[in-house]
Each structure stands twice: as structure tokens, then as C-alpha cells.
N, C-alpha and C positions, 0 to 999 in steps of 0.2 A: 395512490399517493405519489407516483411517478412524475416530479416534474423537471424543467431544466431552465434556469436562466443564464442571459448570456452579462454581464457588466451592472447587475441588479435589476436585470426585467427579462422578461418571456423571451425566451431564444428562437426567432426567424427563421422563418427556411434557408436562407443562403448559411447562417451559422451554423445549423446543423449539415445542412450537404457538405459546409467544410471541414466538419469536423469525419464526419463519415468517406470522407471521399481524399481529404490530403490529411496522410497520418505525419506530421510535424506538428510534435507538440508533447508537453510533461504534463502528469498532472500527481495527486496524492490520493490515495480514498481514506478515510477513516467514521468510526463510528461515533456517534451522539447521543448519549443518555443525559435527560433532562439537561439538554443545551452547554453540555460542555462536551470534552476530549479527553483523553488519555493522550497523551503527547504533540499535543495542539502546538506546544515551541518548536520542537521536531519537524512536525508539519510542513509549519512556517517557513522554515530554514532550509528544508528540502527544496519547497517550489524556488527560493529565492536563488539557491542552487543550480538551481534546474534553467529557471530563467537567464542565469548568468553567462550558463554555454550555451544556449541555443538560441538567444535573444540578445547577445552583446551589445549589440548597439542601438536595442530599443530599452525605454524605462518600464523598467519592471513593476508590476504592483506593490503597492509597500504592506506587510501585514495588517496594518488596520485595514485598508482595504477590503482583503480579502477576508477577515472576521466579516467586515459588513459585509460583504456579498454572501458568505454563509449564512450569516445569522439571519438578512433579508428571505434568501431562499428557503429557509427554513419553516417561514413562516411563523404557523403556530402550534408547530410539530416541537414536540419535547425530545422523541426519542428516533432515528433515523440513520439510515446509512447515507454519507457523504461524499460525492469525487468533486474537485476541483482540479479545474485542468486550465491552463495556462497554454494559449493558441495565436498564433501571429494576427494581426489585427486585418480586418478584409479592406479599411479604410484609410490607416495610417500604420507607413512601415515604422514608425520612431516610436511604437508603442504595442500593447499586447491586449487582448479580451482573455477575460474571465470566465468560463464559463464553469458555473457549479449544478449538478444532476444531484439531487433528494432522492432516495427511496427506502422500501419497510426495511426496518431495523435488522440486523443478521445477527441470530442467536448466539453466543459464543460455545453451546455444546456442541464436546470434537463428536465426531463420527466414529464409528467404529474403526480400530487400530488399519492403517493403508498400508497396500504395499508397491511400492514405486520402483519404478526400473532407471536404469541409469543410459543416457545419452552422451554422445560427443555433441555440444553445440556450447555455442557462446554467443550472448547478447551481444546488439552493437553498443556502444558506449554503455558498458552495464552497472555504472557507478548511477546510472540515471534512471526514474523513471518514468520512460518518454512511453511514445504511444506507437512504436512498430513493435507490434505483437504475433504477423504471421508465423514466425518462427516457431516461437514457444507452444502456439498454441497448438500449429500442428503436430510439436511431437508429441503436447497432452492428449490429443486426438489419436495419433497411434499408438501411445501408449494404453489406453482405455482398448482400442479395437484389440490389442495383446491379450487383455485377461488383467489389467494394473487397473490401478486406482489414479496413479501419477507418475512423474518423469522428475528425475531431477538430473540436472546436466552436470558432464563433466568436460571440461574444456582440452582441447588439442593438445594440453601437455600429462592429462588424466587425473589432474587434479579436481576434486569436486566443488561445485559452487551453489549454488542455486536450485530452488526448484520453479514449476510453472510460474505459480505466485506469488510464493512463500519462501522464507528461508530455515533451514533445517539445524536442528543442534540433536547433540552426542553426549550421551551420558554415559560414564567409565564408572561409577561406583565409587570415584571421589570428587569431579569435576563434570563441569560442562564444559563440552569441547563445538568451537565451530569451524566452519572451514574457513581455512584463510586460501582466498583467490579472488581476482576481481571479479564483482558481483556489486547488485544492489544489499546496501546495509540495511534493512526496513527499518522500520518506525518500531515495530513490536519487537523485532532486535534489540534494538536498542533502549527502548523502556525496558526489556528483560535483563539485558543488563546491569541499568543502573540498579536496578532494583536487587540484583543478586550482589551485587558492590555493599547497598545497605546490609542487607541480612548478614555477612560474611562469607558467603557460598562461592567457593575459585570457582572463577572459568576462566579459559584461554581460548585463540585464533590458532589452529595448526594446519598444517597441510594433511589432507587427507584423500586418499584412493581407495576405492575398491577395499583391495586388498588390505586394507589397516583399520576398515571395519570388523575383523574377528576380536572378537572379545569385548567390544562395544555393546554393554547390558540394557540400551534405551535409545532411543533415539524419536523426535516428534520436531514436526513442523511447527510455524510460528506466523502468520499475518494479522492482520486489523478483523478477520472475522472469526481466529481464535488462539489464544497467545498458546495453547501446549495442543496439537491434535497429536496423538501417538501414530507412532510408524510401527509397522508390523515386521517389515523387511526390506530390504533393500537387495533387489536381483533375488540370487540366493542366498544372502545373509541374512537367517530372522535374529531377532531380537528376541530376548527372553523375555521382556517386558518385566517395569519394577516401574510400581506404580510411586514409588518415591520421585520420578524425577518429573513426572504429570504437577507432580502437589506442589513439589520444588517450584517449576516452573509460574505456576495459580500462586503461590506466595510471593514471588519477585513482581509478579504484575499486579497484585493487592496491595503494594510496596508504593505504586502508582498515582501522583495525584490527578485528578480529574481540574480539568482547566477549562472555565467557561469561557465561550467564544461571545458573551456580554454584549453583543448588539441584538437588541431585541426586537422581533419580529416587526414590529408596525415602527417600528425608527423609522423616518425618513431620509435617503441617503443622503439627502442635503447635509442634517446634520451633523455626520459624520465629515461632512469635505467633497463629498463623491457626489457627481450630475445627476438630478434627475433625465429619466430615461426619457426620449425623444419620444412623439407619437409613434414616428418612424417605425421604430424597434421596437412593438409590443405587440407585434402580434403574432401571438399563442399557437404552437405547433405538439400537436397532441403529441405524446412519447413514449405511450403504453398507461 
């Protein structure tokens, strides 16, 4: 099912060598059941974000756009996992390609409860998410060869932030707690949320260390391929575990509307506003 277009047709070898070979660039991943999103505006507004620092002085895609290049790429696929990434153009600096990667859907059942170790590192601009990954990934790499499951970083001044590629919340037995430090805010963050906003359930941003994890009765990760994965421990702090903040958590994101990305497969991108693709740029580079 694996496939990748660059600007609504088959992505090239020179597209993909750049996108493998110069890591400049943001993109989003999110899931698709029967052709919508869980936080499709969020999405939006990230990449448009995203493009604003890193691409100042080029024009950025406009949302409809990028529906049509999802919805195009998508084909005639109902249910699928999503990246669109947002990459400096090979042809013209005053503008940007689009390049959106399709594949099989990712289950939202968590894994058995993880237990992650704690890091000194700090993304570069971590308010973003761009595509320099060596960092992270190598300490999810040592942290696995340790005996963990995952890493989650704490920044030079020991305050907690982040994990590999998710973000983490704290559950007290009357609130959700997450860490305030600069970090990427996710998408399932932030649908989490709003969504505990509706039901009435407090949460807050506080500062958190190590050490101000005792007495913290829950704790679980949060991304696009599953809004509650339970934590087990963190170092040597376990978790008693209270499956109340799992359910918590499955309630705020059922709270969620699902938002169709409404360009349908065989649209042609004409019309929508967007070029058909040149001969040039169509030809098909297998991607698994």
C-alpha cells in the first residue's frame, strides 16, 4: 500500500534523494479512517506554522491545497496512515513541494504498560516539527540497547519535556498534569485537551523533574498512533497504575470530531485550482 507523491503525482528520484539526503524540512503524520481526521485544523495550522519559519520568504501551501494532495494521494484508500511534509522546492526558491507518504493504517491499541529512561537533550527549534531526527532517535536507540522501551528527554536545566515521538501526561488522582517546557505541542495533545475542557476534567502545564514524579499514580504517552499508551515507570519511579486515567484519557479523545479531508480520490487537481502534474514528474519510484 506504500506509496508517496510529490505536489499530487508520483514522487521522482531527485525528490526523494532530497528528501533522504538534505534533512530541511517539517512535515505532520496523522491517521485516516474512512477519509477524515481527528484534528485535520490542527494539522493545518501546524504545517502553515511550520512553513512560516523555515520558509519565510517562500509561499507556503494554502490548506486546500494540501486536503487535495492528501485526499489525491489517498487514492481509494478509506482507512491509512498519513505524513505530509513540507520541503524547499528543487526548482523554485519563492515556493515549496509537497510531499505526502500513504501507508497501512496503525492500530490505536497501546502496548503493554513502557518503561522509559530519562535524558539530558533538547531538540533544535522544539516548538517544530521539522525533519532533524538524528538526535532523538539515537537516544531511543540507546535507550532500547539499556533494557527501556523509550527515552524521554529532559532539558539542560532538568526540567522534563518530550518523549522520542510523543508527548507524555501525569495523572495525580485529581488532574492531568503535563510538562511545561519548550517542546513540541502534538496534535493528540492537544485534541486531548480540548476534549478534557468539554467533559470538565482539570488539567494543567507545570514544571516537572525527576524528582516531583513521587506520588504521581499514572502516567501515559500520547501521539497520532495512540492517544493513552500507559507508562509503567519512568527510571526508578513506577507507577501504580489506575486504569482510570487510560479511560480518562479514551473519553477526551471520543470527545473528538473526525473532520473529512473532502477531496475525493479521482478529483482532478485542476479542479481544485492546483496544476496537473507535468509528464516530467511522474515517474513512479517504488518505496516499499
Amino acid at each position: 500500500m506504500t506509496h508517496v507523491e510529490l505536489n499530487g503525482g508520483p514522487a521522482d528520484v531527485d525528490a526523494m534523494h532530497r528528501a533522504a539526503t538534505w534533512n530541511y524540512g517539517h512535515f505532520t503524520s496523522m491517521q485516516v479512517r474512512n477519509r477524515a481526521v481527528i484534528g485535520l485544523g490542527l494539522h493545518l495550522c501546524r504545517l502553515r506554522e511550520g512553513s512560516a519559519a523555515l520558509f519565510p520568504d517562500a509561499t507556503s501551501p494554502s490548506d486546500d491545497e494540501i486536503r487535495a494532495f492528501i485526499g489525491h494521494a489517498l487514492r481509494d484508500e478509506q482507512d491509512a496512515s498519513v505524513r505530509v511534509t513540507v520541503l524547499p522546492s528543487l526548482t523554485n526558491g519563492a515556493s515549496t513541494d509537497v510531499m505526502v507518504s500513504v501507508s497501512e493504517p496503525t492500530l490505536e491499541t497501546p502496548r503493554p504498560p513502557l518503561r522509559v529512561r530519562t535524558v539530558r537533550y533538547e531538540r533544535e527549534l522544539p516548538h517544530l516539527k521539522h525533519m532533524a531526527t538524528l538526535g532523538l532517535t539515537y537516544h531511543y536507540l540507546q535507550a532500547r540497547r539499556a533494557g527501556f522501551d523509550d527515552v524521554l528527554f529532559a532539558g539542560q536545566d532538568g526540567f522534563l519535556r518530550e518523549g522520542s515521538v510523543w508527548n507524555i501526561a501525569f495523572w495525580d488522582g485529581d488532574r492531568v498534569i503535563w510538562p511545561e517546557a519548550p517542546m513540541l505541542t502534538g496534535i493528540t495533545m492537544q485534541v486531548l485537551r480540548l476534549g478534557m475542557r468539554k467533559l470538565g476534567i482539570p488539567d494543567e502545564t507545570r514544571r516537572l523533574t525527576r524528582e516531583s514524579l513521587n506520588g504521581i499514580r499514572a502516567a501515559a504517552t500520547t501521539n497520532s498512533h495512540c492517544p493513552a499508551q500507559p507508562v509503567a515507570a519512568v527510571d526508578e519511579t513506577a507507577f501504580p497504575g489506575d486504569d482510570t486515567f487510560t479511560s480518562l484519557l479514551h473519553r477526551a479523545w471520543q470527545e473528538a470530531p473526525w473532520e473529512p479531508v473532502r477531496i475525493e480520490s479521482r478529483t482532478p487537481l485542476a479542479a481544485v485550482g492546483l496544476p496537473t502534474p507535468t509528464p516530467s514528474s511522474t515517474a513512479r519510484t517504488s518505496v516499499g
